[in-house]
N, C-alpha and C positions, 0 to 999 in steps of 0.2 A: 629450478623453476620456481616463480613468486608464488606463494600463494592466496588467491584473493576468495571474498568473502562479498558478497554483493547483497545487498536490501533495499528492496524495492518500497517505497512508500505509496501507498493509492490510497488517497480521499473518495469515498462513496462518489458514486455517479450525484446529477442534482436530483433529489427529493422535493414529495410535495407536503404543500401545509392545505391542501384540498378539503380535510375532509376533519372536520370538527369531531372532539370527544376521544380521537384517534393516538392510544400512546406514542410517546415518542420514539421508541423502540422498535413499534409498528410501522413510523411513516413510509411510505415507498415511493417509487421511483419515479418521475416525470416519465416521457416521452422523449423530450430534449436529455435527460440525462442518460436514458437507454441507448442514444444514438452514439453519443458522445463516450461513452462508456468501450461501446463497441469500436468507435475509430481509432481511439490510446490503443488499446489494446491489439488490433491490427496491426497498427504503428510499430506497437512492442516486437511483437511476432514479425514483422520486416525484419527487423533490427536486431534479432535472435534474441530478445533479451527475457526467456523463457525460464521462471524458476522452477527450481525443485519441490518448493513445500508453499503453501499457499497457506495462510492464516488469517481469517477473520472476526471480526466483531460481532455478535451475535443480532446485531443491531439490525431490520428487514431491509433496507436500503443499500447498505454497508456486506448483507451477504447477498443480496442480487447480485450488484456490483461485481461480486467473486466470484458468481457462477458466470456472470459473462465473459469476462476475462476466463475462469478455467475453460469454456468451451474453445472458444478462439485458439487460446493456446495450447488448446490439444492437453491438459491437465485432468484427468480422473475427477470428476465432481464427488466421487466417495470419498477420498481424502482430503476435501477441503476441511482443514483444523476450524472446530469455532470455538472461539477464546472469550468469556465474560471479561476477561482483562480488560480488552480492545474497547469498552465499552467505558464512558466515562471514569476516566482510569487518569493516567500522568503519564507526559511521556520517558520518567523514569523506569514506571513499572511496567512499561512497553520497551523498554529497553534490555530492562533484567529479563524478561520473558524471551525476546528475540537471543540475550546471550544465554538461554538455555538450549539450544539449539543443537543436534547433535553436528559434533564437526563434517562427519560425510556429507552434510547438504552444503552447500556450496552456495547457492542463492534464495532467499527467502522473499515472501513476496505477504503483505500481508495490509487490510483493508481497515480500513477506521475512520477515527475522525477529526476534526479540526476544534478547540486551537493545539490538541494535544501532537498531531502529525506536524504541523507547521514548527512546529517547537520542536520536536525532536528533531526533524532536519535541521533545524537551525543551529541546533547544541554542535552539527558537526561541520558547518561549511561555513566560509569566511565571510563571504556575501550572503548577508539571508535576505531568503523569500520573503515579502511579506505577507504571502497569502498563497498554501495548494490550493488551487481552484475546485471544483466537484469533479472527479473522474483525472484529474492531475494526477502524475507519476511522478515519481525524484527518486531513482537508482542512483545507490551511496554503493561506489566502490570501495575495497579496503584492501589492503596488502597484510593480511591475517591470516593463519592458519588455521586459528579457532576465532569462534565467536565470543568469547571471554575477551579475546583481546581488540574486539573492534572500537574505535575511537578518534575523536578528531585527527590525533598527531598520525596514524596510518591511514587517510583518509585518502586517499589515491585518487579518485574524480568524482564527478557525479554528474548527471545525466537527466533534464529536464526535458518531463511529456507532458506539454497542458493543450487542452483542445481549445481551437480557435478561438478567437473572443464575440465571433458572429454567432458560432456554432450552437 
């Protein structure tokens, strides 16, 4: 039997610039991006595509984001991982972080930000994105048995969630 290794990419729902003096670390979340947050994420849970480990940015926006997504998908809000990494980081050392992974997880799911999310997808699929939108998803399948070895050349599919462009 194959075995696959799946990560999930989620750009923060949209954020506001509402409120003057406000670190950026702080900013939180629209309305329109709570909504939108919550429909991917329904979307996901259709579609079973339910991880094991949920890891995010410590960034206010970026862990809303994650508790929305763990409730929906039925995920322990206690083990939501928050990683200083995920935070103005690269998508190398977002990489090296996901390949520390213990192998028994099988799907990792993990919240951040842009242009560092967009680029790491991009490192592994042939057509790049040019843009996760806020609340966007891109599950990177891989034909892996450890996360040490996830990488373009085992790249098996990938799987775009972005909310409507009205929405």
């Amino acid at each position: 039997m194959k075995q696959l290794k799946t990560l999930h990419v989620v750009r923060h729902a949209k954020s506001s610039w509402d409120y003057d003096g406000t670190a950026d670390i702080d900013r939180t979340l629209k309305a329109k991006g709570i909504r939108n947050a919550y429909a991917i994420a329904r979307k996901l849970k259709l579609s079973n595509l339910v991880p094991q480990k949920i890891i995010s940015s410590p960034a206010n926006r970026a862990l809303h984001t994650a508790v929305i997504f763990a409730r929906v998908l039925e995920y322990p809000l206690q083990e939501i991982e928050i990683c200083g990494l995920m935070y103005e980081s690269s998508p190398e050392k977002i990489l090296d972080m996901v390949r520390k992974t213990g192998n028994e997880c099988k799907s990792v799911m993990i919240f951040g930000h842009n242009p560092d999310f967009t680029d790491l997808v991009n490192s592994f699929i042939d057509k790049p994105i040019e843009n996760i939108p806020t609340s966007g998803v891109v599950s990177l399948k891989f034909a892996s048995a450890d996360w040490t070895g996830i990488s373009r050349k085992n790249l098996e599919s990938h799987i775009v969630n972005f909310p409507a462009k009205d929405e």
